[in-house]
N, C-alpha and C positions, 0 to 999 in steps of 0.2 A: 590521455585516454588509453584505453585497453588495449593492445595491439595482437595481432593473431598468435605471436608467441605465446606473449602473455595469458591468452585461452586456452594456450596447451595445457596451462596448469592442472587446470578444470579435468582432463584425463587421467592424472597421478592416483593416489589412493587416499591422499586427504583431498586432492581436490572435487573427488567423487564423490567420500564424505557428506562433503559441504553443501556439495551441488545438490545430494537426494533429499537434503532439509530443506533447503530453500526454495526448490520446484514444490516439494509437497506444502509451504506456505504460501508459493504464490498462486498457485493452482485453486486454493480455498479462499486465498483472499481475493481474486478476478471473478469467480463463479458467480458473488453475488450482486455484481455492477452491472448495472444496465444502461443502455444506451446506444449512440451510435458509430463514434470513434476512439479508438485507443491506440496507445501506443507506446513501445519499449523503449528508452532510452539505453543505449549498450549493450554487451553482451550479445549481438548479433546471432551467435551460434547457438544458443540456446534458445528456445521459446515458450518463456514465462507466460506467455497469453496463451498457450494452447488450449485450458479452460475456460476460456471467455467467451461469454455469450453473446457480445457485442461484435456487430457484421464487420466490419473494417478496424483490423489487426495490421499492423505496422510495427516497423522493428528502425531504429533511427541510429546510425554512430558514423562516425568519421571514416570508416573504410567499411566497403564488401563484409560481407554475404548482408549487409543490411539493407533495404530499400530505399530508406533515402538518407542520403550521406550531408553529414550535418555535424557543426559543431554544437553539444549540447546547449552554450552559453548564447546561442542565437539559433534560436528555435525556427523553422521555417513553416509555422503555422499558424494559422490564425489567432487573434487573439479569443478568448472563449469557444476554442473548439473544441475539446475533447472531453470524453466523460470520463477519462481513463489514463492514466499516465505513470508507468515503470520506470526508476531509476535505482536498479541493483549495480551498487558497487562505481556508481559513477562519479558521486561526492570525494572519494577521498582520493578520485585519483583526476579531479580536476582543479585547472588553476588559479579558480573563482567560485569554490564550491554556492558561497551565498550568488550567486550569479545564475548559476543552473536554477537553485531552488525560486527565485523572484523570475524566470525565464518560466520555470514549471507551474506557479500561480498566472502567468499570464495567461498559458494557452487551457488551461484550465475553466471550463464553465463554471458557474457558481451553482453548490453542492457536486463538481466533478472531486475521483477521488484520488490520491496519489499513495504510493505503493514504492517505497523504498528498502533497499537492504546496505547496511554498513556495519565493516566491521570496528569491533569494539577495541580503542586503547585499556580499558578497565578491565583486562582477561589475561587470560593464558594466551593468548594471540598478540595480545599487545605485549604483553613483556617478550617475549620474542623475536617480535621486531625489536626493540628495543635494543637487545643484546647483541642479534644479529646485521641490524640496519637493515640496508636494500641491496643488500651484494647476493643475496637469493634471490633476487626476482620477484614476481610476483607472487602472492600480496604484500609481501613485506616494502616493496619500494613505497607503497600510496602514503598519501598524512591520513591515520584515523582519526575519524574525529568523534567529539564526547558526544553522546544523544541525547545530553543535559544541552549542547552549545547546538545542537541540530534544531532542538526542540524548539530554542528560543528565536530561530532563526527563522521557523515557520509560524511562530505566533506575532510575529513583525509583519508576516506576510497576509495574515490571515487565513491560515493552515489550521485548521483546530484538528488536533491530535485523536482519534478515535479510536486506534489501537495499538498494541504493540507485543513483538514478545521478541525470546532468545533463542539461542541454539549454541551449539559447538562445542559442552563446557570441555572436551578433552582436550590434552595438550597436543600441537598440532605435529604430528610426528607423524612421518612419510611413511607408514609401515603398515599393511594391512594387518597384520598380527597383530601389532601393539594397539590398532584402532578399537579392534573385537576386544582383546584383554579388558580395555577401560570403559567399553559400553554402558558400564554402569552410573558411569559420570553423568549420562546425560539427563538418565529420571531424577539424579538426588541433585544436580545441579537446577532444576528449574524448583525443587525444593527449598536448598539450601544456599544457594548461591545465584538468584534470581538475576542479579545484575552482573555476573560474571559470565556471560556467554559471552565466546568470539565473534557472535557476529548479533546483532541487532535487526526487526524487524520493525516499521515503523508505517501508520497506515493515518492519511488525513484529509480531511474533507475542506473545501474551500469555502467559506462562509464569507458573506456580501454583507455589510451592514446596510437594515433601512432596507432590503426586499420584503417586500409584501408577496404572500401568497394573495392571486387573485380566485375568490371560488364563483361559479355560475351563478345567475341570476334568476330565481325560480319566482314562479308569478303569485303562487302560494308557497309561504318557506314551508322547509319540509318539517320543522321546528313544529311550525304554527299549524300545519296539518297533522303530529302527530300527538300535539299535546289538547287537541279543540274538545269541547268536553261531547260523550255520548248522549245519542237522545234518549229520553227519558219513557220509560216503561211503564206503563199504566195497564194497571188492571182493569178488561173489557167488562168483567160484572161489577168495580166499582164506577166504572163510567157510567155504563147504564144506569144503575141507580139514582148518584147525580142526577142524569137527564131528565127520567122519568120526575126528580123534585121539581 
């Protein structure tokens, strides 16, 4: 897991980067969930929920400043209770990743929605690690993993995939100067290089096989009330006529 050093990162000039992509993804992707409970897995110092409109916001990792101190891979929540559930960056630096994600369909309601961020091996961020290992620190120590081997691991789960996108395509270089220089990488990267961003975004909803939607029980359906035929219009001088025969 992520230790408070390891958060420092998040202060640097790529870590800053990364972080103003990813608040403005999670921020849009929380606004439109509704419900009653939610909650962050990691990343304690940040608060990915602060756009949520769901009442009770919780922030969950193994050590402080989080509220409840937990190992991801044993969740301490009910099962089907949340509508809501954040796991930035906790996959690849945990030692069960398919563990967390079968922990996260657990506490998960059926249609609750889940909100992951990982970074990508298939980028400029991965071959980096690559070269350099984990003797930098964070993020280079975590396994990234592929979002092809993510994917399938939530469709095991019954995770169905709703949406996704990229970010980061620049190379990850510590330098606020050389950030700005390459700015342009990141419009012609979601162009041309769609699966080459450094970091993946990944949004999916928990489907129940065999749930039935139940709807009310109307004593006239409304069906049948709106399709009943009109009554029929008679003209009063050929009535009269009629009658007078």
């Amino acid at each position: 897991m992520l230790s408070k050093l390891d958060a420092a990162w998040f202060e640097t000039p790529l870590g800053q980067h990364l972080l103003f992509r990813e608040q403005r993804y999670f921020d849009n992707a929380v606004s439109d969930v509704f419900g009653f409970n939610a909650v962050q897995i990691g990343l304690p110092q940040i608060d990915f929920l602060r756009d949520s409109r769901i009442p009770l916001r919780v922030t969950c990792a193994v050590e402080a400043p989080a509220r409840v101190l937990a190992d991801p891979m044993f969740l301490p929540f009910e099962s089907q209770s949340l509508d809501l559930l954040l796991l930035p960056h906790v996959l690849e630096f945990s030692a069960n990743p398919h563990q967390v994600l079968r922990e996260a369909e657990r506490v998960l309601r059926p249609e609750g929605r889940l909100v992951l961020a990982g970074f990508n091996p298939r980028s400029l961020w991965g071959l980096a690690r690559k070269l350099q290992g984990g003797e930098r620190g964070y993020p280079w120590n975590g396994s990234f993993l592929n979002i092809s081997r993510v994917k399938d691991w939530m469709a095991l789960l019954g995770l169905e995939v709703a949406a996704g996108s990229m970010c980061c395509y620049r190379p990850p270089v510590n330098r606020e100067s050389w950030l700005r220089r390459m700015r342009f990488m990141e419009p012609a990267g979601d162009r041309w290089w769609a699966m080459g961003g450094g970091v993946y975004f990944l949004q999916a909803v928990k489907r129940v096989q065999g749930m039935n939607v139940i709807l009310p029980q109307w004593k006239t359906p409304v069906a049948q009330r709106l399709l009943s035929p009109a009554a029929k219009v008679i003209n009063l001088k050929q009535y009269r006529m009629r009658r007078e025969r």
